[in-house]
N, C-alpha and C positions, 0 to 999 in steps of 0.2 A: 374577765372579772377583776382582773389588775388595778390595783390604781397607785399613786404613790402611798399613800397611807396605808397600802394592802387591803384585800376584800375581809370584810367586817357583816358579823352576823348580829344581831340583834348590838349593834356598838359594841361588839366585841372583837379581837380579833380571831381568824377563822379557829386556828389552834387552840386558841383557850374555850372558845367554845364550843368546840369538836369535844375537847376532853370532860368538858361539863356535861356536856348532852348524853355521852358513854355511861357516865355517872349516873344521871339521873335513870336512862331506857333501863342500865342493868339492874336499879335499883326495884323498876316497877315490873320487869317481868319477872325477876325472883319473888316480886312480892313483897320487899321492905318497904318502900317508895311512904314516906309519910301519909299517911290519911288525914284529913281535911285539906281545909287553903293550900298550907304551906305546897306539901307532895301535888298537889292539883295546880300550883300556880306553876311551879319549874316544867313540869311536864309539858304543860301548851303554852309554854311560852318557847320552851326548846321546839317541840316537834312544829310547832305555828310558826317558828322564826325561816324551817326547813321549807315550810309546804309555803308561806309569804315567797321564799326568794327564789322557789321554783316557777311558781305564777306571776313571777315578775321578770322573768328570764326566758319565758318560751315563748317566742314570738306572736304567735297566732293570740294564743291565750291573754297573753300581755296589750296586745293592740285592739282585741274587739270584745273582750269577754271578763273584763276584770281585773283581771291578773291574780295577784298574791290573792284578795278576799275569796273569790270563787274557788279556788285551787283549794285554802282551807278549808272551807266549806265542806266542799264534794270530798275533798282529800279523808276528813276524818271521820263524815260520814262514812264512805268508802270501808275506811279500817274497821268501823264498827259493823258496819252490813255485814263483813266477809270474815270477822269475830278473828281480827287479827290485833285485837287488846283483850289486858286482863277482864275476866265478866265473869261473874258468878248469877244466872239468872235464878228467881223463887218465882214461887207461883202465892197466890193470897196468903194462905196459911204460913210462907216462911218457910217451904220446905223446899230445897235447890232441886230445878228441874234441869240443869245444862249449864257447863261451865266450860270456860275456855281459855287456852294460853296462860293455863295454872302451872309455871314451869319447875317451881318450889314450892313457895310456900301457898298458901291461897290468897288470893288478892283480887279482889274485885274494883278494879280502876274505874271502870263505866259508872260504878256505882256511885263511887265517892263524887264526882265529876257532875253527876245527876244530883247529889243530894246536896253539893257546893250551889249549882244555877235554881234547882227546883226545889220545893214545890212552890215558894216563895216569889223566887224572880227577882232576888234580893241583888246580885252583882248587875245584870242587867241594869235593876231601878237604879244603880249608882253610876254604873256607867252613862245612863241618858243624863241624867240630871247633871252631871259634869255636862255633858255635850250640848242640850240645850241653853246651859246657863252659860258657858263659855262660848260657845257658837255666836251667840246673838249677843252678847256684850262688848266680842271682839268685832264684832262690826262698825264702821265706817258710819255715825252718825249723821250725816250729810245725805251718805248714796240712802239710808234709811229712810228719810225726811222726802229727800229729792223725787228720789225715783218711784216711790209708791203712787202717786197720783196717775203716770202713765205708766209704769212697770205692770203692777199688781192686774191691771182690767186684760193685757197682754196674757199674763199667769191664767189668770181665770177662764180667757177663752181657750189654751191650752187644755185648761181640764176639761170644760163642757166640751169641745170637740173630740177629745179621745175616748172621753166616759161613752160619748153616742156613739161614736163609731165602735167600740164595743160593745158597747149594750146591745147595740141595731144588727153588727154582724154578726155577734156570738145568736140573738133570737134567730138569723136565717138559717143557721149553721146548725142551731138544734144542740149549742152546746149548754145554753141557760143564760139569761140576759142579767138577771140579779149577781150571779155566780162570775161570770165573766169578770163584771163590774166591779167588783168588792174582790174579787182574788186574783185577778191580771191586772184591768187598768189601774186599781187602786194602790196597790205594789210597785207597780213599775214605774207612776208619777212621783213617792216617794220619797226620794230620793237614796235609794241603796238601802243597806243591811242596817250597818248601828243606829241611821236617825229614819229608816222606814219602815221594811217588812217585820225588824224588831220590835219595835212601839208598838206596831201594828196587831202582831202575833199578841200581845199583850193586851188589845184593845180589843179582838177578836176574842180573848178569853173570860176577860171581864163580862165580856157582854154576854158567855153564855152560849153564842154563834156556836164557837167548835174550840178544842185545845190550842195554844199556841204553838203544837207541835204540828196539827194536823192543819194548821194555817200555811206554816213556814215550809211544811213540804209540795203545797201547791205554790206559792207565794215565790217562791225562790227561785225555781226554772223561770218565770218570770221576769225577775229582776235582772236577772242575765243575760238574759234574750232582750230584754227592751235595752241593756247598757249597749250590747253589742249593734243591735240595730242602729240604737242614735247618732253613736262611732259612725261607722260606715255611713248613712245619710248626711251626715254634718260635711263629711269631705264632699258628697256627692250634690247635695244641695245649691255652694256657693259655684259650683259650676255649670248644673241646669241652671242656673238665675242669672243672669249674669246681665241682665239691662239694670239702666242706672235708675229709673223708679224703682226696682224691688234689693238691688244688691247696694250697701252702703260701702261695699271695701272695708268694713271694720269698723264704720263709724253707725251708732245703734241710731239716732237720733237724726231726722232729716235737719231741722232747724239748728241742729249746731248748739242746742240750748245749756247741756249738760254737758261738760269737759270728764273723759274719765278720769284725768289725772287728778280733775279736784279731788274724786272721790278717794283715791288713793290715802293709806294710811301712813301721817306724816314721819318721818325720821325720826323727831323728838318722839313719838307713842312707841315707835318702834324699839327704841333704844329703850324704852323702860320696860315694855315686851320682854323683850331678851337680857334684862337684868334680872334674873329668875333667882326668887329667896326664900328659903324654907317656912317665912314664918306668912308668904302667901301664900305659899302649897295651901297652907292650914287654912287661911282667909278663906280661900276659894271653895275649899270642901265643905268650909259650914254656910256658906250664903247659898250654894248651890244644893245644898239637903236644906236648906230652911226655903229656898225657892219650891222645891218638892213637897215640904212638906203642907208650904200654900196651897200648892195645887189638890192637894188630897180635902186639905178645907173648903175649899171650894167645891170639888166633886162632895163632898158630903150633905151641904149646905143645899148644893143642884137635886142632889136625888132625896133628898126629904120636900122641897120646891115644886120637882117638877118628875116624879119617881118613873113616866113611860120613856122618858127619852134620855140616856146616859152618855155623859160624858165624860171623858177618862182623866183623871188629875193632869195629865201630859199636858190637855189642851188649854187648861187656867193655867198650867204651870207656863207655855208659852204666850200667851197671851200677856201676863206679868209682867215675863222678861222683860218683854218687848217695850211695853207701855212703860217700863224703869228706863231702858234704853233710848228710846226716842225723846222722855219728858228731862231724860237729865237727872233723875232722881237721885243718879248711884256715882259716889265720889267717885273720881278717877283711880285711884288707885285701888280702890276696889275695884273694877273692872278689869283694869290689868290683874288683880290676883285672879279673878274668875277666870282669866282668860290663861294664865297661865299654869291653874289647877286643869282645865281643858283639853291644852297641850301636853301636858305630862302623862296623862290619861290616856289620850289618845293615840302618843305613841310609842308609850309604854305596852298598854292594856288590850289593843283592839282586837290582835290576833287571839288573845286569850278569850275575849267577845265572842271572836269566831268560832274558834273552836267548841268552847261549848254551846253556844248558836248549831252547828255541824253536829257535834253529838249528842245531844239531850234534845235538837227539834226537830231535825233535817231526817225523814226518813227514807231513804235511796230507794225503799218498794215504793212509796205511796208516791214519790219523785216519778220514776217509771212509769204506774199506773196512768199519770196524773196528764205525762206528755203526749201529742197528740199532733198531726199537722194541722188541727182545728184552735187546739193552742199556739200553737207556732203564728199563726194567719191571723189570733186574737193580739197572740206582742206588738204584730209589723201594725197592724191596723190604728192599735194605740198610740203608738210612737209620732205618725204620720199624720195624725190627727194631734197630736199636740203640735207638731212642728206648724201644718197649715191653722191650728185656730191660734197659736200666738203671733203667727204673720199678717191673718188676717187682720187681728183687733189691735196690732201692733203699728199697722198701715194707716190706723183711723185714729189712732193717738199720735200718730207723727214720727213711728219710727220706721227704720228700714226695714220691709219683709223678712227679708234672708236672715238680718241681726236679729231681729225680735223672733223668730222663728225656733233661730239655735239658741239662742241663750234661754229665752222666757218658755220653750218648748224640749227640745230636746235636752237642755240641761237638767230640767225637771224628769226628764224619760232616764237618765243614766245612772251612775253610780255614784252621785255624792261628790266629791272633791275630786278623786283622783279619775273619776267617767266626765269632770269639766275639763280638766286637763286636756281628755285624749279626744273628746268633741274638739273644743277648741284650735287644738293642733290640727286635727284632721282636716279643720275649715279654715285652718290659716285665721285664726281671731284670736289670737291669745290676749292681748289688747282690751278685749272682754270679760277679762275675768270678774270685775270687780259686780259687773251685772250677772254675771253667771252665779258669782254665790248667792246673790239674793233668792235667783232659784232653788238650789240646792240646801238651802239653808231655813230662809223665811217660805220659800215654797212647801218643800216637806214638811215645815211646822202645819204649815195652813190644812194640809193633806192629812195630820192625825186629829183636826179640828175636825175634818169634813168625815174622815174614817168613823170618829165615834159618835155624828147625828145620823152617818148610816147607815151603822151597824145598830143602831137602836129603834131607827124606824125598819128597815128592812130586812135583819139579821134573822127574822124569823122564817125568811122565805128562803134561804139557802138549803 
């Protein structure tokens, strides 16, 4: 863990934030630990910076299963199952029924923590809205443009083959074919935690369906079992394939027509990327809550229209984006501040995401209850089924099986960014990137489009 700069924890060095994190754990289990934001934000951002670079350091975990996001996850879930944090539990009335790890004074951490994420969903709704607003502004206007005509039908056949191959095998299996479909496949296409099973868990509650809490507890073994499957298949794939009709070497396009490198984001964009200035921070937070708060007009506008079938502000809020990004509508330097309000968020914020993500949804009994090698059998099925319907429909637009397979398939099955990475490696395509985030990125988006017309036709049959 050496390096010349020395190993460094949240960009700090280890020392100094060895001695912070001492500060803050003794603070909270005495019981002083600020209550609201403040004490709730140093807490998981310390213990989230430990449980991130444990899950990014143990090998297995790190290569097929997530790394640092799962480890938080489970990890905090973990601490609270086994009532190894401050909790002071009541019952309706307000009379404490069990309390835990009250080592001085009384302090209920879980509490404060629950009533920072819920019953609202207020840090969540800021965190997406930075994410879909910077996400899809920082993209590559070109590979947007370009690629949709043959990318997107690729995408699409990835979902209708996964969706049926669960639906169809969870009905023989007797596990429930609606259920499968909306809380495995639905989850694991996604793409990951902050821009899927989270929206989702959200989209899931709005509608009525079931809590956010009792979504992300079935939702989540999911998402981790489909990242770790795709891993593993992406290495495994370009080597079952290996004739020159279905394998391209890296190259997605039989005809040659699309260069990745055009798509690449030029030097000049780059350079003003990374010229990051306080008064875009600002930029980016108010276009990106004024993008949200589009999307809520729109959802209001829909359900007085059209009041049987809902859809969740996320999915006008994406759609916007998109349509400002593609038409050019949005100065350039707005973009760069959206994108760099994004960035800061994201890697600042995530772990703090997770962890209360982990603690306020993630329930480790309902997680247990929930697993099954009937579930296990519904991940692999989804997965495989995305990989062969993006090969399929990817072969009949002109691109290579094997490419179109991992990127438009399994990148959608994994975790987001850093589950494109570990496909990619795995399959020797890194070269792919720039098609992989459309997956990960405009695909997930499509998937809380698709989440909230079928949780509103079908949410009643679960």
């Amino acid at each position: 863990m050496n390096t010349k700069e020395g190993f460094k924890l949240f960009n700090l060095p280890l020392p100094m934030f060895a001695f912070i994190t001492v500060i803050v754990l003794i603070a909270t289990y005495i019981g002083v630990l600020p209550e609201g934001m403040t004490g709730c934000f140093i807490f998981m951002i310390c213990v989230g910076a430990i449980l991130d670079m444990i899950g990014n350091k143990t090998p297995i975990i790190k290569d097929f299963f997530g790394g640092g996001a799962i480890v938080i996850l489970f990890g905090v879930a973990l601490l609270h199952y086994f009532h190894l944090l401050p909790e002071i539990v009541k019952d309706a009335d307000g009379v404490v029924t069990a309390s835990y790890m009250q080592l001085w004074k009384e302090f209920d951490l879980v509490g404060n923590i629950n009533t920072f994420f819920k019953p609202t969903g207020a840090f969540l709704d800021w965190y997406i809205a930075a994410l879909i607003t910077g996400s899809i502004m920082g993209m590559n206007r070109t590979l947007l443009v370009k690629a949709a005509s043959r990318y997107f039908p690729a995408i699409f056949g990835a979902l209708i083959l996964s969706f049926a191959l669960c639906f169809g095998i969870a009905g023989i299996m007797g596990y429930g074919s609606i259920k499968a479909m909306l809380l495995i496949a639905l989850p694991i296409m996604g793409g990951g935690m902050g821009a899927g099973a989270s929206p989702l868990s959200k989209i899931f509650d709005a509608a009525g369906t079931m809590t956010a809490a009792e979504a992300l507890s079935i939702m989540t073994p999911a998402v981790a079992i489909g990242n770790a499957i795709s891993i593993v298949l992406g290495g495994l794939f370009v080597k079952v394939f290996k004739s020159k009709t279905w394998n391209g070497n890296g190259q997605l396009m039989q005809a040659g027509t699309v260069d990745p490198k055009e798509l690449e984001i030029s030097p000049e964009m780059q350079a003003k990327r990374d010229h990051i200035s306080l008064a875009n921070l600002g930029i980016g937070l108010l276009i990106s809550g004024a993008f949200f708060a589009w999307g809520y007009i729109c959802s209001g506008i829909w359900t007085q229209l059209v009041p049987k079938i809902t859809v969740h502000a996320y999915a006008f809020m994406i759609i916007t984006v998109a349509i400002f990004k593609i038409g050019n509508f949005m100065p350039e330097w707005a973009e760069v501040a959206c994108y760099q309000w994004f960035q800061f968020i994201m890697k600042n914020l995530t772990n703090v995401l997770l962890m209360g993500i982990g603690l306020c949804y993630l329930d480790i009994g309902q997680v247990v209850e929930s697993f099954s090698i009937t579930y296990l059998v519904l991940c692999g099925v989804t997965v495989v089924g995305a990989f062969f319907g993006a090969a399929i429909v990817g072969k009949l637009v002109g691109f290579y099986p094997v490419e179109a397979g991992i990127t438009a398939g399994l990148c959608m099955a994994n975790m987001g960014g850093t589950g494109d990475v570990a496909v990619l490696s795995a399959a020797n395509r890194m070269e792919l990137m720039p098609f992989a985030q459309i997956s990960s990125r405009l695909g997930g988006a499509i998937i809380l489009l698709i989440g909230s017309l079928l949780l509103s036709t079908l949410g009643g049959m679960l």
